[in-house]
C-alpha positions in Angstrom: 41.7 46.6 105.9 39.5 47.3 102.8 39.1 44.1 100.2 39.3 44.7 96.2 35.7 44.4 96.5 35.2 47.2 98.8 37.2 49.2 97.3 35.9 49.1 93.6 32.0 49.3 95.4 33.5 52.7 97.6 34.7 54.0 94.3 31.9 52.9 92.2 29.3 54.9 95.0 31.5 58.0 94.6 30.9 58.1 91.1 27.5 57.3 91.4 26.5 59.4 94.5 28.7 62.2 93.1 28.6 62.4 89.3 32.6 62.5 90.1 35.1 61.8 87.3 35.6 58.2 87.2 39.5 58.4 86.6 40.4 60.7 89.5 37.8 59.2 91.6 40.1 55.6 91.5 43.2 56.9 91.7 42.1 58.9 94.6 40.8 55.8 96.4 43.6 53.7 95.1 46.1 55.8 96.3 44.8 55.7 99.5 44.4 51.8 99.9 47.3 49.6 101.3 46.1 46.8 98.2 48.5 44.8 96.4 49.4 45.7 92.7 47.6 42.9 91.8 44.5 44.0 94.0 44.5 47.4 92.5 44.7 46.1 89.3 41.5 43.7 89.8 40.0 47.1 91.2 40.3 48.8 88.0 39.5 46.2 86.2 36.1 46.0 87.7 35.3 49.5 88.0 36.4 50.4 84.8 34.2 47.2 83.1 30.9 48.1 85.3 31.3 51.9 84.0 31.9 50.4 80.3 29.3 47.8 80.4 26.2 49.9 82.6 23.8 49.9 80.0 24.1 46.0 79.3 24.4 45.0 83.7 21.2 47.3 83.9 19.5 45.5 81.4 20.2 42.3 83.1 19.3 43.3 85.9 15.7 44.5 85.1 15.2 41.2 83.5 15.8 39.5 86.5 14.5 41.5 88.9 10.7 42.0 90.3 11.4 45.9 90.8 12.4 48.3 88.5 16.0 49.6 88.7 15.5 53.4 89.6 13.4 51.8 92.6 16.5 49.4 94.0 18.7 51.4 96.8 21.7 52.5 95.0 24.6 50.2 97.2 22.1 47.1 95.7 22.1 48.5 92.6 25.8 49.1 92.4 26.9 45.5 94.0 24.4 43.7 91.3 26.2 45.5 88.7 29.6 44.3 90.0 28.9 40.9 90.4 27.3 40.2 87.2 30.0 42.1 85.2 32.3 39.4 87.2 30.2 36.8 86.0 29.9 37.9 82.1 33.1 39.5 82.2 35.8 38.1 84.3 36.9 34.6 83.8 38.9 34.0 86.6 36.8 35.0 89.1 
Protein backbone atom coordinates (compact mmCIF):
# COMPACT_ATOMS: atom_id res chain seq x y z
CA UNK A 1 0.00 0.00 0.00
CA UNK A 2 1.10 3.40 -1.30
CA UNK A 3 1.63 6.28 1.59
CA UNK A 4 0.32 10.05 0.96
CA UNK A 5 3.82 10.71 0.29
CA UNK A 6 4.19 8.35 -2.48
CA UNK A 7 1.41 9.15 -3.87
CA UNK A 8 1.74 13.08 -4.27
CA UNK A 9 5.82 12.17 -5.39
CA UNK A 10 4.09 9.47 -8.25
CA UNK A 11 1.78 12.23 -9.25
CA UNK A 12 4.23 15.03 -9.04
CA UNK A 13 6.88 12.73 -11.54
CA UNK A 14 3.87 12.38 -13.91
CA UNK A 15 3.55 15.90 -14.31
CA UNK A 16 7.06 16.43 -14.42
CA UNK A 17 8.24 13.47 -16.64
CA UNK A 18 5.04 14.05 -18.79
CA UNK A 19 4.18 17.77 -19.12
CA UNK A 20 0.65 16.06 -18.14
CA UNK A 21 -2.21 18.22 -16.87
CA UNK A 22 -1.87 18.48 -13.24
CA UNK A 23 -5.73 18.21 -12.41
CA UNK A 24 -6.34 15.03 -14.30
CA UNK A 25 -3.07 13.70 -13.50
CA UNK A 26 -4.31 13.58 -9.41
CA UNK A 27 -7.49 12.54 -9.86
CA UNK A 28 -6.20 9.83 -11.99
CA UNK A 29 -3.82 8.58 -9.29
CA UNK A 30 -6.27 9.42 -6.55
CA UNK A 31 -8.83 7.43 -7.93
CA UNK A 32 -6.78 4.63 -8.08
CA UNK A 33 -5.30 4.67 -4.45
CA UNK A 34 -7.12 2.86 -1.55
CA UNK A 35 -6.06 6.36 0.76
CA UNK A 36 -8.28 7.75 3.28
CA UNK A 37 -10.21 11.00 2.61
CA UNK A 38 -8.05 12.59 4.81
CA UNK A 39 -4.91 11.11 2.94
CA UNK A 40 -6.16 12.27 -0.35
CA UNK A 41 -6.77 15.45 0.91
CA UNK A 42 -3.10 15.83 2.34
CA UNK A 43 -2.20 14.60 -1.23
CA UNK A 44 -3.71 17.45 -2.88
CA UNK A 45 -2.71 19.65 -0.61
CA UNK A 46 0.84 18.97 -1.29
CA UNK A 47 0.79 18.62 -4.85
CA UNK A 48 -1.22 21.36 -5.51
CA UNK A 49 1.20 23.80 -3.03
CA UNK A 50 4.61 22.31 -4.73
CA UNK A 51 2.95 23.13 -8.29
CA UNK A 52 1.92 26.73 -6.81
CA UNK A 53 5.03 27.46 -5.00
CA UNK A 54 7.90 25.88 -7.81
CA UNK A 55 9.46 28.99 -8.48
CA UNK A 56 9.98 29.95 -4.67
CA UNK A 57 11.11 25.72 -3.58
CA UNK A 58 13.53 26.01 -6.54
CA UNK A 59 14.95 29.00 -5.39
CA UNK A 60 15.49 27.51 -2.07
CA UNK A 61 16.79 24.91 -3.16
CA UNK A 62 19.72 26.41 -5.28
CA UNK A 63 20.60 28.40 -2.25
CA UNK A 64 21.18 25.47 -0.42
CA UNK A 65 22.50 23.22 -2.62
CA UNK A 66 26.32 22.76 -4.08
CA UNK A 67 24.81 21.79 -7.66
CA UNK A 68 22.66 23.56 -9.73
CA UNK A 69 19.01 22.40 -10.11
CA UNK A 70 18.76 21.38 -13.80
CA UNK A 71 21.89 19.09 -12.83
CA UNK A 72 19.99 17.15 -9.61
CA UNK A 73 18.09 13.76 -10.90
CA UNK A 74 14.51 14.74 -11.19
CA UNK A 75 12.96 12.13 -8.24
CA UNK A 76 15.65 14.42 -5.93
CA UNK A 77 14.59 17.31 -7.30
CA UNK A 78 10.91 16.56 -6.89
CA UNK A 79 11.19 15.11 -3.17
CA UNK A 80 13.27 18.45 -2.15
CA UNK A 81 10.52 20.36 -3.39
CA UNK A 82 8.00 18.42 -1.35
CA UNK A 83 9.58 18.53 1.76
CA UNK A 84 10.45 22.02 1.92
CA UNK A 85 7.00 23.14 0.81
CA UNK A 86 6.00 20.93 4.04
CA UNK A 87 8.29 22.82 6.00
CA UNK A 88 7.33 26.57 4.72
CA UNK A 89 4.01 25.54 4.06
CA UNK A 90 2.29 23.02 6.13
CA UNK A 91 1.99 23.54 9.77
CA UNK A 92 0.99 20.38 10.97
CA UNK A 93 3.29 18.35 9.47
Amino acid sequence: MESSRQTAFSALMRVEKDSSYSNITLDSVLSKSNLSQRDKNFVSGIFYGVIEKRLFLDYNISVYSDRPLNELDVKIAVILRMGLYQIFFMDKV
